[in-house]
C-alpha positions in Angstrom: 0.0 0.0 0.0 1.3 3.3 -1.7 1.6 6.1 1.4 -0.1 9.9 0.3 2.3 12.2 0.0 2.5 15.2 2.4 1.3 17.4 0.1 -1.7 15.2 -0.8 -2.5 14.8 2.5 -2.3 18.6 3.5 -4.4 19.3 0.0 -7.2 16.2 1.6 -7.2 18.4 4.7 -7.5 21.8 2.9 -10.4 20.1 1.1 -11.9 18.8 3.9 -11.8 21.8 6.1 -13.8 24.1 3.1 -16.3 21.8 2.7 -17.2 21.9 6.5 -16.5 25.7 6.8 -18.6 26.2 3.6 -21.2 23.9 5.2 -21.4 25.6 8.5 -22.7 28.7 6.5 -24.8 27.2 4.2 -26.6 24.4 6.5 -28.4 28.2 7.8 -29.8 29.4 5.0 -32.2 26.3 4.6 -33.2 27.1 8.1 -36.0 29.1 6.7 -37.6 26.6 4.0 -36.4 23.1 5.9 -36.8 24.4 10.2 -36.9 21.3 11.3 -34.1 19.0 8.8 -32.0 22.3 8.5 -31.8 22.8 12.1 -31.2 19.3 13.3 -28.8 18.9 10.8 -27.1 22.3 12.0 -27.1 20.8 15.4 -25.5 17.7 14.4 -22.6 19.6 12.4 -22.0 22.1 15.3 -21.3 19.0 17.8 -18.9 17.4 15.6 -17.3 20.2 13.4 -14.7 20.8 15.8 -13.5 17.0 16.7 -13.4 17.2 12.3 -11.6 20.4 11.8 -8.8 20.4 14.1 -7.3 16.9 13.3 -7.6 18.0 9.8 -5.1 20.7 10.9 -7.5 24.3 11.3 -6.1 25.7 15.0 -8.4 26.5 17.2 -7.5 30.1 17.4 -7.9 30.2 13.8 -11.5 27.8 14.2 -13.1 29.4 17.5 -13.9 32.7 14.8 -15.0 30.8 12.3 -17.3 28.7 14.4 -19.0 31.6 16.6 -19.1 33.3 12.9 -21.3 30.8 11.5 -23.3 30.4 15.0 -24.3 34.0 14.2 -25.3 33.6 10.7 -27.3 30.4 12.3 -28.8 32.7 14.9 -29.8 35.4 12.0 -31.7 32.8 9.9 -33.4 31.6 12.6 -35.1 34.8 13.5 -36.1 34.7 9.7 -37.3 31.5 9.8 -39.6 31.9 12.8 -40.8 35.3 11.3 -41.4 34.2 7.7 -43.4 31.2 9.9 -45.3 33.3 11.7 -44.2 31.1 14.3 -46.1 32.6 17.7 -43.3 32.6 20.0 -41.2 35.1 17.5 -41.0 37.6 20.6 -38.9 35.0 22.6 -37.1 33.7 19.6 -35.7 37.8 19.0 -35.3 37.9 22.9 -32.9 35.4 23.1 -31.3 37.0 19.5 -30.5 40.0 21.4 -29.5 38.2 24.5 -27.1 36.0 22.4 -26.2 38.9 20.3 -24.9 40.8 23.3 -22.7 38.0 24.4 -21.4 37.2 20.4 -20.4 40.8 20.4 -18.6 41.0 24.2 -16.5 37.7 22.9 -15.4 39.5 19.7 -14.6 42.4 21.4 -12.8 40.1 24.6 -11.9 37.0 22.6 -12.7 35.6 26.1 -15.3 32.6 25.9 -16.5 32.5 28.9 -19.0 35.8 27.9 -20.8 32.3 26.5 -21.9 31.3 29.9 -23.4 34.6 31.2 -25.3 35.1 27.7 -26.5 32.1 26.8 -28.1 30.7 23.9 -31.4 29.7 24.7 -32.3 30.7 21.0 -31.2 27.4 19.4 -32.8 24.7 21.6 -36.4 27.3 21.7 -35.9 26.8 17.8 -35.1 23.2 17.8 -38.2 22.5 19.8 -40.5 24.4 18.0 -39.5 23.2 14.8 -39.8 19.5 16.1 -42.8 20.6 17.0 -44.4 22.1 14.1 -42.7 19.3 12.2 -44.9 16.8 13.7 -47.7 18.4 15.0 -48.5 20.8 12.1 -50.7 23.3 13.1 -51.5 22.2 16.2 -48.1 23.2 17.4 -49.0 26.3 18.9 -51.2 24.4 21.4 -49.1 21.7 22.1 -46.0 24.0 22.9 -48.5 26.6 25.3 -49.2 23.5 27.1 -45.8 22.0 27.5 -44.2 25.4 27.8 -43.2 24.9 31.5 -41.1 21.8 31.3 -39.7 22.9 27.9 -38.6 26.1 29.3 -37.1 24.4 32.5 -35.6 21.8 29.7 -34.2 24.8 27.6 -32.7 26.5 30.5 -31.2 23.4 32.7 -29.5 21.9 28.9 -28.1 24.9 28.2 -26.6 26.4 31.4 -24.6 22.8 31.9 -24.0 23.3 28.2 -22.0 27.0 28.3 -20.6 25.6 31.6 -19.0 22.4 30.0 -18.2 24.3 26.8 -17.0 27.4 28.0 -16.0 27.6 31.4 -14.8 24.0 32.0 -13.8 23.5 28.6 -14.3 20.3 29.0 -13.8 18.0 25.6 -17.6 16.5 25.3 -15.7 13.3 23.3 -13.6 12.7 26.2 -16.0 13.2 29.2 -18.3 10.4 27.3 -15.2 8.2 27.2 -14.6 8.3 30.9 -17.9 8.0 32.0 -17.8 4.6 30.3 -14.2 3.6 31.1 
């Protein structure tokens, strides 16, 4: 068995890395015709993007932009999704826009990531739910949400305070915490 070349291997890696990258900003944009599949499928590449990128040789101080970059663009067309949906919780779903917003903007401006945990982003599990909702319930979802609303919005806020705390305080590698638990 032949060995790839350096440069092959670098030019696989270069590859690899645009097609994620490009991904990450164009898995958004079919937030607003596909809520449901776009967003679960955003989800899905925002858990593993990073354990794909950095062995493929992006740094992380080069990735950590890029990724909270893209979150943004994610954040933006979910607010258009909801509004072009009429969805009835918009005023929560721009809430948690601005709340997020404020904390996107003090970790630009700080480069320190633990402005996550203090601002956090209740937006994308609100949207997730909804979606899944409205996915499967059709246009019954406004009832069924109204009357779940209390345990989804204990859900939302319990998820994602451990969430920013493992992410961006303890910076704790999700991959490795699973690992332990079962070793």
């Amino acid at each position: 068995m032949v060995k790839p070349s350096l440069l092959q291997v670098s030019i696989a890696s270069w590859v690899g890395i645009a097609v994620i990258v490009a991904a990450k900003f164009v898995v958004p944009v079919l937030l607003v015709p596909f809520p449901f599949a776009a967003g679960w499928a955003n989800f899905v590449l925002d858990t593993v993007d990073g354990d794909l990128l950095i062995p493929l040789g992006l740094e992380d101080s080069t990735y950590q932009p890029i990724d909270k970059a893209a979150d943004y663009v994610t954040y933006i067309f979910m607010v258009v999704s909801a509004w072009k949906g009429k969805w009835p919780i918009l005023k929560w779903i721009i809430a948690f826009f601005v709340l997020r917003s404020v904390g996107q903007l003090l970790f630009f401006i700080t480069n320190n990531e633990a402005i996550f945990f203090f601002f956090p982003n209740f937006l994308e599990p609100l949207f997730l739910i909804y979606a899944t909702i409205r996915f499967f319930k059709k246009e019954d979802a406004p009832e069924v949400f109204t009357k779940w609303r209390i345990p989804i919005a204990i859900f939302i806020f319990l998820y994602k305070m451990q969430d920013e705390y493992i992410t961006h305080i303890g910076n704790i590698d999700r991959t490795e915490l699973v690992q332990d638990m079962f070793s």
